[in-house]
N, CA, C and O atoms as a DFTB+ gen file, in Angstrom:
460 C
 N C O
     1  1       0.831      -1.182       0.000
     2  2       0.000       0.000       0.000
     3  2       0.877       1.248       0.000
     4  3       2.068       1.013       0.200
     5  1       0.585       2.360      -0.158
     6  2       0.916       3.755      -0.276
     7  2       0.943       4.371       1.035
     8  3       1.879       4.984       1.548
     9  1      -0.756       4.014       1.740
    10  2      -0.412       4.418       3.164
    11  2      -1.097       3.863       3.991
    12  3      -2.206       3.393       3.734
    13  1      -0.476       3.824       5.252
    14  2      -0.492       2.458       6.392
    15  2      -2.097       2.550       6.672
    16  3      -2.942       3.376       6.326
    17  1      -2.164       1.266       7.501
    18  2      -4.132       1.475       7.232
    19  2      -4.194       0.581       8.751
    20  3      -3.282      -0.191       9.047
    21  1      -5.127       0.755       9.450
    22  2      -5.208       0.282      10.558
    23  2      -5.984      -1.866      10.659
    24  3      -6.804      -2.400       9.911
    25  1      -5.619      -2.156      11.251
    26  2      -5.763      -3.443      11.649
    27  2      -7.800      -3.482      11.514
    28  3      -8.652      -2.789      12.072
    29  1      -7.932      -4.902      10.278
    30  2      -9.193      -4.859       9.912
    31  2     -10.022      -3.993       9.285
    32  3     -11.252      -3.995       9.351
    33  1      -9.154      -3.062       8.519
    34  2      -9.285      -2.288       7.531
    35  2      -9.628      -2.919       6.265
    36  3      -8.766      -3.720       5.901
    37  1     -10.616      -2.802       5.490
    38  2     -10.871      -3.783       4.306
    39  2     -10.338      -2.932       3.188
    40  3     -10.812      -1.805       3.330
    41  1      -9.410      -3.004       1.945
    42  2      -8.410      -2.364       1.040
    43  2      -8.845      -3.318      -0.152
    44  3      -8.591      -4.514      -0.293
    45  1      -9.405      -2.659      -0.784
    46  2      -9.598      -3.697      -2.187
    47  2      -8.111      -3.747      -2.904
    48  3      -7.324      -2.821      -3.101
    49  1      -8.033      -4.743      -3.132
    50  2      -6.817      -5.296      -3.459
    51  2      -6.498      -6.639      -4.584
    52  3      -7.149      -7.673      -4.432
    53  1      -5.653      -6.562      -5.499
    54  2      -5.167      -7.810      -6.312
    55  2      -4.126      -8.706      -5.626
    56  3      -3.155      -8.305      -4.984
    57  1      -4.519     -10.138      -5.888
    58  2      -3.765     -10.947      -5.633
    59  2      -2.674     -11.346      -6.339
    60  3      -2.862     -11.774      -7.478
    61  1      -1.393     -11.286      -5.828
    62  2      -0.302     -11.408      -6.556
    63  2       0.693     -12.682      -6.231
    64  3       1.663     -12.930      -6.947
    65  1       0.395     -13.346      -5.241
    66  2       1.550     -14.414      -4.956
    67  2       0.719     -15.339      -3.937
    68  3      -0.460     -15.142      -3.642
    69  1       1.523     -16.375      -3.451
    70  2       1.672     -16.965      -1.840
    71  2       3.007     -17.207      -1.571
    72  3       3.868     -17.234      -2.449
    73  1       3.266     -17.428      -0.104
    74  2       4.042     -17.510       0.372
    75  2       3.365     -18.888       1.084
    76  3       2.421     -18.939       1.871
    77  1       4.318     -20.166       0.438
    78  2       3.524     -21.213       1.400
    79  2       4.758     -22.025       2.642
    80  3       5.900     -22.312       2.281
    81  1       4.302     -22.261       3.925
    82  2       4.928     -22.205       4.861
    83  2       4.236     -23.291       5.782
    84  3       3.079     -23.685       5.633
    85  1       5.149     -23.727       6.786
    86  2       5.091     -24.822       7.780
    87  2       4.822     -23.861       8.932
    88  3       5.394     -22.776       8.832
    89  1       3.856     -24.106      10.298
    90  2       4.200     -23.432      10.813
    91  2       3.853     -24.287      12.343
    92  3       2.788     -24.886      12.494
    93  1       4.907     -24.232      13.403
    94  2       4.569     -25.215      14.086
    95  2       4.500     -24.363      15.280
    96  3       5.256     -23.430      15.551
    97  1       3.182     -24.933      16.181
    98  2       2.672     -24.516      17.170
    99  2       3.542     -24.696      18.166
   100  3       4.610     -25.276      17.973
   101  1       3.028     -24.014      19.848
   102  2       3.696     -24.282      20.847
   103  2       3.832     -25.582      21.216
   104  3       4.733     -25.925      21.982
   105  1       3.070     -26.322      20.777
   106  2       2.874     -27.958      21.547
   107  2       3.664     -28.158      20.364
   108  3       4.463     -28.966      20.838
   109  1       3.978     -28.030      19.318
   110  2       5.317     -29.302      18.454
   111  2       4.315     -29.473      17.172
   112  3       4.756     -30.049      16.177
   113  1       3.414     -29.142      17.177
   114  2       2.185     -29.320      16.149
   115  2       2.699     -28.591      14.691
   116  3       3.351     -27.549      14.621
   117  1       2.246     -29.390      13.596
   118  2       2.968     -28.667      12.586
   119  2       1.974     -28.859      11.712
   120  3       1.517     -29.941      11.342
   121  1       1.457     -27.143      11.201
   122  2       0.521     -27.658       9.659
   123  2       1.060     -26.623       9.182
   124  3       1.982     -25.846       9.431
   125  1      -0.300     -26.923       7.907
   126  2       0.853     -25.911       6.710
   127  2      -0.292     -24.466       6.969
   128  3      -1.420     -24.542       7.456
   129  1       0.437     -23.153       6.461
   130  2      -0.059     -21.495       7.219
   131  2       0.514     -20.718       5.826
   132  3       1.366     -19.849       5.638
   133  1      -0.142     -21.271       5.195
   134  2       0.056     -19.866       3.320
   135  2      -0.111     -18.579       3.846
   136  3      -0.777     -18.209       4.813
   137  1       0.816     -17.756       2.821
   138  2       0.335     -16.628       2.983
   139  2      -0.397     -15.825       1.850
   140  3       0.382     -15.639       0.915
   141  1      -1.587     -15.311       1.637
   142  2      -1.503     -14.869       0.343
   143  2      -1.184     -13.710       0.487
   144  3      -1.480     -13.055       1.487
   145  1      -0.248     -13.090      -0.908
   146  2       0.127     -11.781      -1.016
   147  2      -0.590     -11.206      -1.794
   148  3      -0.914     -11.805      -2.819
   149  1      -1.126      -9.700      -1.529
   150  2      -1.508      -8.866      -2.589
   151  2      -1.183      -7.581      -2.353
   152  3      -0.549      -7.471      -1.304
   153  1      -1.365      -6.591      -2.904
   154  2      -0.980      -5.135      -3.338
   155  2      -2.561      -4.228      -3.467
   156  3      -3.359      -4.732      -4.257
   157  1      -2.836      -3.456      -3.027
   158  2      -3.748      -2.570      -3.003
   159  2      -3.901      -1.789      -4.542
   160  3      -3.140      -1.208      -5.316
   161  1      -5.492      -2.176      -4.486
   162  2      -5.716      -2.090      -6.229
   163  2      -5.660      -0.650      -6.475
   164  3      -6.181      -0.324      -7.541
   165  1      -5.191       0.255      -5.808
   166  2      -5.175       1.642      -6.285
   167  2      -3.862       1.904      -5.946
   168  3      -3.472       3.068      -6.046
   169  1      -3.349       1.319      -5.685
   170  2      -1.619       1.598      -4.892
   171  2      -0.866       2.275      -6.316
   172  3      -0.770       1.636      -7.364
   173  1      -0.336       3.750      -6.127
   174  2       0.123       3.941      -7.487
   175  2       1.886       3.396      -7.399
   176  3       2.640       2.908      -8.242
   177  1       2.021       3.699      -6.201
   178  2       3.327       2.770      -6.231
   179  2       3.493       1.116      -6.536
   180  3       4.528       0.453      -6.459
   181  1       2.149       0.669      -6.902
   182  2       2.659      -0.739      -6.939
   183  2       1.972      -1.346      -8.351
   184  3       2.056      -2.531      -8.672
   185  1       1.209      -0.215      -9.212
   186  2       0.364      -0.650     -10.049
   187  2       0.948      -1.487     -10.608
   188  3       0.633      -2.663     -10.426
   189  1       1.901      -1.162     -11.395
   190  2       2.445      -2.523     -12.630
   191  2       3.039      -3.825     -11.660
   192  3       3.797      -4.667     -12.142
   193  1       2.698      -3.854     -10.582
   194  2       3.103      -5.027      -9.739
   195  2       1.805      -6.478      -9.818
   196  3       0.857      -6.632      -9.048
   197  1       2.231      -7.444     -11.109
   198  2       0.786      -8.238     -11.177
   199  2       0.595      -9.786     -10.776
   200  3      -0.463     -10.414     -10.735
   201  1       2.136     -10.318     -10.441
   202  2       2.495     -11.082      -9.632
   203  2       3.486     -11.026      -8.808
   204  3       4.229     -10.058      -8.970
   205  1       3.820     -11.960      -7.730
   206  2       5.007     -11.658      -6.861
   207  2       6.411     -11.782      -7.251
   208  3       7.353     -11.238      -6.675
   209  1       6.487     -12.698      -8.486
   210  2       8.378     -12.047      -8.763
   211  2       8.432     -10.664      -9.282
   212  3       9.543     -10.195      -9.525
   213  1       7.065      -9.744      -9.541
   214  2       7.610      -8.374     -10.132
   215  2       8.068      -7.752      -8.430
   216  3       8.800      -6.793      -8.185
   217  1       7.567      -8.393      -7.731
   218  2       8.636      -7.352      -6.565
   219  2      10.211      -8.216      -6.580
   220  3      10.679      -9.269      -7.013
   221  1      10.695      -6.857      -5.709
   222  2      12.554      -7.672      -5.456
   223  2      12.866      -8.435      -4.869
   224  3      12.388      -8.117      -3.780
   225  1      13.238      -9.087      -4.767
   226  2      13.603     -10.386      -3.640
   227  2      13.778     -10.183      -2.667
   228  3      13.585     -10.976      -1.745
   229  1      14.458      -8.363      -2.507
   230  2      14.310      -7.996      -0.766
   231  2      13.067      -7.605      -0.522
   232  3      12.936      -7.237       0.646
   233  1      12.239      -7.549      -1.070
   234  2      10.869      -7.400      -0.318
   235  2      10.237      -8.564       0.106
   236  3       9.790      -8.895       1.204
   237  1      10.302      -9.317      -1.354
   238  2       9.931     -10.663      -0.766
   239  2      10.601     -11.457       0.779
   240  3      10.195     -12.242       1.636
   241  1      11.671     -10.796       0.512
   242  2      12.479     -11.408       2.250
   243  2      11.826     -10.728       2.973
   244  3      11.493     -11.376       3.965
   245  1      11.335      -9.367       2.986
   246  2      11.269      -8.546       3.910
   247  2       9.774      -9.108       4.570
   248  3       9.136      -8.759       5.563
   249  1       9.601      -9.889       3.780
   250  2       7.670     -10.162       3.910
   251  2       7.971     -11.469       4.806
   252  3       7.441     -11.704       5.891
   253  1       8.890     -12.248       4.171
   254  2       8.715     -13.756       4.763
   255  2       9.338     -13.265       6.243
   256  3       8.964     -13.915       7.220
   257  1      10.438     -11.949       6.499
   258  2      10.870     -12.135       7.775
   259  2       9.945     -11.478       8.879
   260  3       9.940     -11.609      10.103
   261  1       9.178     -10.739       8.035
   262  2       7.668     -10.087       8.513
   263  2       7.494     -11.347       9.309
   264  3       8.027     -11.410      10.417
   265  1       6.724     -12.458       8.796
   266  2       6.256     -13.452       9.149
   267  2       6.825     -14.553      10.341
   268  3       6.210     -14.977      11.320
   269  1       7.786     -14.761      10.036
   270  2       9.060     -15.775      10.966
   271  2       8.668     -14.732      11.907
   272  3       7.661     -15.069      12.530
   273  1       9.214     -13.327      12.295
   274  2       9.445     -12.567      13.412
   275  2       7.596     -12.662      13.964
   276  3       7.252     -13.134      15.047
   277  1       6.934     -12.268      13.240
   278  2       5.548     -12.141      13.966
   279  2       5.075     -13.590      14.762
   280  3       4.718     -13.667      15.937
   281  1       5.161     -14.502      13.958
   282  2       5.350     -15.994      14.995
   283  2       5.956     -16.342      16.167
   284  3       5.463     -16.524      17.280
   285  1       7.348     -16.430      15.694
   286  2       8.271     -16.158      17.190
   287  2       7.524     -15.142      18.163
   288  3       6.950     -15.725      19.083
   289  1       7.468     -14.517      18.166
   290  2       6.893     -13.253      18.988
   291  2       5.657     -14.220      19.659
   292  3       6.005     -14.238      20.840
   293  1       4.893     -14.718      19.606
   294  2       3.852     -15.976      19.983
   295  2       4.298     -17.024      20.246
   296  3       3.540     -17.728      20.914
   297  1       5.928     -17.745      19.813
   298  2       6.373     -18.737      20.735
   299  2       5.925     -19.940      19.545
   300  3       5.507     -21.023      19.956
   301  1       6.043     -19.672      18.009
   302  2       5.532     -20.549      16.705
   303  2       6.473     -20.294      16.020
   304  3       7.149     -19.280      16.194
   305  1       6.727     -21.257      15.008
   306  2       7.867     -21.041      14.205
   307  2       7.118     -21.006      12.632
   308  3       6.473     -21.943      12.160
   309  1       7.276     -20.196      12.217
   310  2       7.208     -20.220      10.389
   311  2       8.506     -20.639       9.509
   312  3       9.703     -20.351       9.509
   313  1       7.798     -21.317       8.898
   314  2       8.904     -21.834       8.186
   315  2       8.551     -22.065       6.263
   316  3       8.079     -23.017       5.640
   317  1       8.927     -21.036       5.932
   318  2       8.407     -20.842       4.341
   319  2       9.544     -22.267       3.107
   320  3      10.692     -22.695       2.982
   321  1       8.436     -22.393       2.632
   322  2       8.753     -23.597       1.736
   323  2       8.525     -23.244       0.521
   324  3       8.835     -24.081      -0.328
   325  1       7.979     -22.045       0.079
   326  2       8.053     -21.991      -1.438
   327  2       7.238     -20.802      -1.297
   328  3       6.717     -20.276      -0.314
   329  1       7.266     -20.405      -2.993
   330  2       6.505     -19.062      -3.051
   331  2       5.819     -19.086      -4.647
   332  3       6.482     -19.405      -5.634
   333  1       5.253     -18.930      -4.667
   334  2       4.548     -18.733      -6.234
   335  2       3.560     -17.577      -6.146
   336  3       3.098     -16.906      -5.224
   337  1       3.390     -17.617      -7.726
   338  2       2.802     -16.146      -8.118
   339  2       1.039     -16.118      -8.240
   340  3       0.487     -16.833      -7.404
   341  1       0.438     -15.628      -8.864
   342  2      -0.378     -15.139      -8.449
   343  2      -1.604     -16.035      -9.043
   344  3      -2.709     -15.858      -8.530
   345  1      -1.457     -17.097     -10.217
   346  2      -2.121     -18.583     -10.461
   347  2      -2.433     -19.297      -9.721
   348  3      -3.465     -19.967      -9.698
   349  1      -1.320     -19.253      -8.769
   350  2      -1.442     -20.226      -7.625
   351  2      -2.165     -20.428      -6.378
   352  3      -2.586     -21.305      -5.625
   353  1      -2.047     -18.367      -6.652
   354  2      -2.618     -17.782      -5.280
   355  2      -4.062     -18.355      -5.355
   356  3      -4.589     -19.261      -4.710
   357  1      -4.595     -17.458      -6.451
   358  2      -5.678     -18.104      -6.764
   359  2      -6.634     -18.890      -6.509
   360  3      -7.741     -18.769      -5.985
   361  1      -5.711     -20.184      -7.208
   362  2      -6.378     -21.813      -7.055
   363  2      -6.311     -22.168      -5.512
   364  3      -7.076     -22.997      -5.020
   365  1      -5.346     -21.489      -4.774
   366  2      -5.795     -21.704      -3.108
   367  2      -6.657     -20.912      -2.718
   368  3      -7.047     -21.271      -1.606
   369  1      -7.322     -19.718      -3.176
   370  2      -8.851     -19.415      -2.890
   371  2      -9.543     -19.622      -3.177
   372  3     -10.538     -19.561      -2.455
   373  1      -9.618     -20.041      -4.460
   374  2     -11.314     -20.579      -5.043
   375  2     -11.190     -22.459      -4.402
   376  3     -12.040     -23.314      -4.654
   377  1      -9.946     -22.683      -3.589
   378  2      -9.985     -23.979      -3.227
   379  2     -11.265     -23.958      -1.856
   380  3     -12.345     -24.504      -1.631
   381  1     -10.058     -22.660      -0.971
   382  2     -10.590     -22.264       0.294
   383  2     -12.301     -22.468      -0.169
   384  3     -12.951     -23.437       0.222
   385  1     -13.051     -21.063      -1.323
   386  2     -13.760     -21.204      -1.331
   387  2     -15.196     -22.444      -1.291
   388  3     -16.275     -22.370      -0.704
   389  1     -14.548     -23.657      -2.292
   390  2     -15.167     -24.346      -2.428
   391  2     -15.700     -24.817      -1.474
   392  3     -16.891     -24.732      -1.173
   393  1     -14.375     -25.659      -0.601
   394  2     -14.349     -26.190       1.227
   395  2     -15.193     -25.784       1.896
   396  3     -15.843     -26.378       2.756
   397  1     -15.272     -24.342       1.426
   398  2     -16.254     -23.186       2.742
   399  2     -17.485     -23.603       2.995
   400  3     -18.055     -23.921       4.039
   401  1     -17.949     -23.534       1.414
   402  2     -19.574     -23.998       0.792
   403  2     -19.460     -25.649       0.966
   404  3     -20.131     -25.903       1.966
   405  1     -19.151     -26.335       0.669
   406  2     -19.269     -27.900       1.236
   407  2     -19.538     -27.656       2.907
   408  3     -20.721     -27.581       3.240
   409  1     -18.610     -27.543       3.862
   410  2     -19.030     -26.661       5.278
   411  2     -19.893     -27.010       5.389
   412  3     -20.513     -28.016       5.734
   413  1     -20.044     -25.545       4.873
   414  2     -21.832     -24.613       4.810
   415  2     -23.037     -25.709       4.644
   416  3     -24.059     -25.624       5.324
   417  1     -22.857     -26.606       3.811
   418  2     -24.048     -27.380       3.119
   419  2     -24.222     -28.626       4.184
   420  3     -25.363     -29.001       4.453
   421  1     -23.106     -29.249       4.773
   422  2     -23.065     -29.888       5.266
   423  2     -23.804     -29.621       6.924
   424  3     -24.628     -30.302       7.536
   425  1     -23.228     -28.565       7.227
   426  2     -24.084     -28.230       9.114
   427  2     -25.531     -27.694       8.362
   428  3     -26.472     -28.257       8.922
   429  1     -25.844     -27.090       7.636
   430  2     -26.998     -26.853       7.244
   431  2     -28.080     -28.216       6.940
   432  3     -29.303     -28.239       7.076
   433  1     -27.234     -29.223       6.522
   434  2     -27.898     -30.558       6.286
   435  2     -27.782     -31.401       7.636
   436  3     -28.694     -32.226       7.685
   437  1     -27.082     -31.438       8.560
   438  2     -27.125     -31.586      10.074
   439  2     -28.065     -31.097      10.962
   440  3     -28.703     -31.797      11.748
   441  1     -28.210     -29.105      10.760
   442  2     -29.329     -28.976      10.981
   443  2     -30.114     -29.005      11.173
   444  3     -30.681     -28.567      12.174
   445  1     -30.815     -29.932       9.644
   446  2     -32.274     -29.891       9.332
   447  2     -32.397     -31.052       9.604
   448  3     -33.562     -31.302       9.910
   449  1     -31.412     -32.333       9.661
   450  2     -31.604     -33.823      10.162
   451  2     -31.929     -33.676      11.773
   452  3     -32.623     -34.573      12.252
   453  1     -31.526     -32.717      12.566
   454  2     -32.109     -32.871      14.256
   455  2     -32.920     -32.539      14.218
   456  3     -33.596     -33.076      15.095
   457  1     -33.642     -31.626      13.496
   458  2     -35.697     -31.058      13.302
   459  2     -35.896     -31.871      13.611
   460  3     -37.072     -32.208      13.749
């Protein structure tokens, strides 16, 4: 973004990457904790930015150490395993999405079976 925006601020925004990562809990527990990246769809500093290798690799570090440090800080370890661009990002939301609605259909059909 251009300029800082407060926590739960909604920023319409394009998706440009993930950052996909291990991330293991205080108890030793380990699943996997993606990150998706995007850029704020009016950001004039970032317009021609349309996947994540158009940023520099020090940003991209600067993001993954974003991450490692914000974990630690909670006593969790992140641990990034790969990164892809913005195809990828994607297909892990319209995945998320799908999952959501199966969910959804499913306690709704639980629901209506205790009537």
């Amino acid at each position: 973004m251009d300029e800082p925006a407060f926590a739960g601020c909604l920023i319409p925004s394009k998706l440009i990457g993930v950052i996909q990562a291990n991330q293991t809990e205080r108890d030793g527990k380990v699943a996997r904790n993606d990150r998706l990246i995007a850029v704020a769809s009016e950001s004039k500093s970032h317009k021609q930015v349309k996947n994540l290798n158009d940023l520099s690799e020090s940003v991209i570090g600067e993001i993954k150490h974003f991450f490692i440090s914000y974990n630690e800080a909670k006593g969790k370890e992140f641990e990034p395993i790969g990164q892809f661009g913005a195809t990828c990002a994607k297909n892990i939301v319209e995945e998320g999405v799908k999952k959501h609605a199966a969910k959804q259909r499913e306690k709704k059909s639980r629901a209506v079976k205790k009537k």
